[in-house]
MIDOSE-1310 file (N, C-alpha, C; in nm, 2 decimals, decimal comma, always signed):
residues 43
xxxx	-3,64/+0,43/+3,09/-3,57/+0,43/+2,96/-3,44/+0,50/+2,97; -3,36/+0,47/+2,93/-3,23/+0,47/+2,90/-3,18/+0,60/+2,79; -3,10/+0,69/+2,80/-3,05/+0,73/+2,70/-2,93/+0,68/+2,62; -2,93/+0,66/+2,46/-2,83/+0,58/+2,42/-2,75/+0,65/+2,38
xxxx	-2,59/+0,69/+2,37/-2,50/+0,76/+2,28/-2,49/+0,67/+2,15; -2,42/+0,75/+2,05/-2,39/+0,69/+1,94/-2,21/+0,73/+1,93; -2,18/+0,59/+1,91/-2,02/+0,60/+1,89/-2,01/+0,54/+1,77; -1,92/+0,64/+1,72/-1,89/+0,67/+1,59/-1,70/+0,56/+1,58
xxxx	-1,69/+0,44/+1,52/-1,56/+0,39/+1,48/-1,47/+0,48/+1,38; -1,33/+0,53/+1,41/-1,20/+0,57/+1,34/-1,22/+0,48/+1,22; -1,15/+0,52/+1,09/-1,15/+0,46/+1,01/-1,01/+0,40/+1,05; -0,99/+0,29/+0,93/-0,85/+0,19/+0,96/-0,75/+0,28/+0,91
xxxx	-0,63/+0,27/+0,96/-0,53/+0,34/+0,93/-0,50/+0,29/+0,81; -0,41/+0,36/+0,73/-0,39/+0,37/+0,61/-0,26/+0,27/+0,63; -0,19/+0,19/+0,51/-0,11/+0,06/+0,51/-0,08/-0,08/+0,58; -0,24/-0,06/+0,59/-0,27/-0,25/+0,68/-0,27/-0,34/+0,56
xxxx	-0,22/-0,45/+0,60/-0,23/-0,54/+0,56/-0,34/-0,60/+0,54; -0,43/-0,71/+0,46/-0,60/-0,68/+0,46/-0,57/-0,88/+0,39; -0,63/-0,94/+0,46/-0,60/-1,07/+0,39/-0,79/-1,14/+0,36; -0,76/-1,20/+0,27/-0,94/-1,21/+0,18/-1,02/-1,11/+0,15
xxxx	-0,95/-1,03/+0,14/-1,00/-0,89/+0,06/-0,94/-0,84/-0,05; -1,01/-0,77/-0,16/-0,95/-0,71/-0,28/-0,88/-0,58/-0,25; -0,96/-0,54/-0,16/-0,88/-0,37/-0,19/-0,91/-0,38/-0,02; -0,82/-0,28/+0,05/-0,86/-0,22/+0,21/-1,01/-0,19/+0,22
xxxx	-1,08/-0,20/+0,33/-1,20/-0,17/+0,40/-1,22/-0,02/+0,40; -1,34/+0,00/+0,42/-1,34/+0,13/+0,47/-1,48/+0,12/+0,59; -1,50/+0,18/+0,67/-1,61/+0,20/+0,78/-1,75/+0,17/+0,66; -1,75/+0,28/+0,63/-1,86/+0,29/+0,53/-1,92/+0,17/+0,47
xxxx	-1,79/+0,09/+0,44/-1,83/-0,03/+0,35/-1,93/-0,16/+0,45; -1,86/-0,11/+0,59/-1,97/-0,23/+0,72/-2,05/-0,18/+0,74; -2,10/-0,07/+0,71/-2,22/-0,03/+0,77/-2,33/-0,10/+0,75; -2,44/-0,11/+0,88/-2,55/-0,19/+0,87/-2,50/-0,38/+0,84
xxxx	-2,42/-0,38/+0,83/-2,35/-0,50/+0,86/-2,31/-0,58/+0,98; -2,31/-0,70/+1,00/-2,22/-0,73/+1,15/-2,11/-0,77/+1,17; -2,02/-0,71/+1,21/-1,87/-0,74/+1,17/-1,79/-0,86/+1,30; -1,73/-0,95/+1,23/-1,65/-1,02/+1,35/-1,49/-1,00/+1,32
xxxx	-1,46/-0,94/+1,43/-1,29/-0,98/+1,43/-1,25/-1,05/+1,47; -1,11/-1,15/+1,45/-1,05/-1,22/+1,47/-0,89/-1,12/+1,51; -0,82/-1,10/+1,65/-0,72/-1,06/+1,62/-0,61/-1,15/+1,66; -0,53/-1,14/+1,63/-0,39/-1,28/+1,67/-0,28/-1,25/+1,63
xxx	-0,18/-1,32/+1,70/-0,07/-1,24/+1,67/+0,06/-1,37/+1,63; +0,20/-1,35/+1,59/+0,21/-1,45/+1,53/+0,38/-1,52/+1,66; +0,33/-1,60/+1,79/+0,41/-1,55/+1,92/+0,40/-1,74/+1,90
């Protein structure tokens, strides 16, 4: 058996841009959640 760490995610920096959302994210709000990102750039 394996020992596991637990890593802990930074919250999002403060003045992102946030698109299909009402208000910015916070960590807290995914928790126990499964999150998918999409990142892309506009090239």
């Amino acid at each position: 058996m394996t020992e596991q760490s637990v890593v802990h995610a930074p919250e999002f920096p403060e003045g992102l841009d946030w698109l299909n959302t009402e208000s910015p994210l916070k960590m807290s709000d995914l928790k126990g959640k499964l999150v998918l990102l999409d990142f892309w750039t506009f090239c």
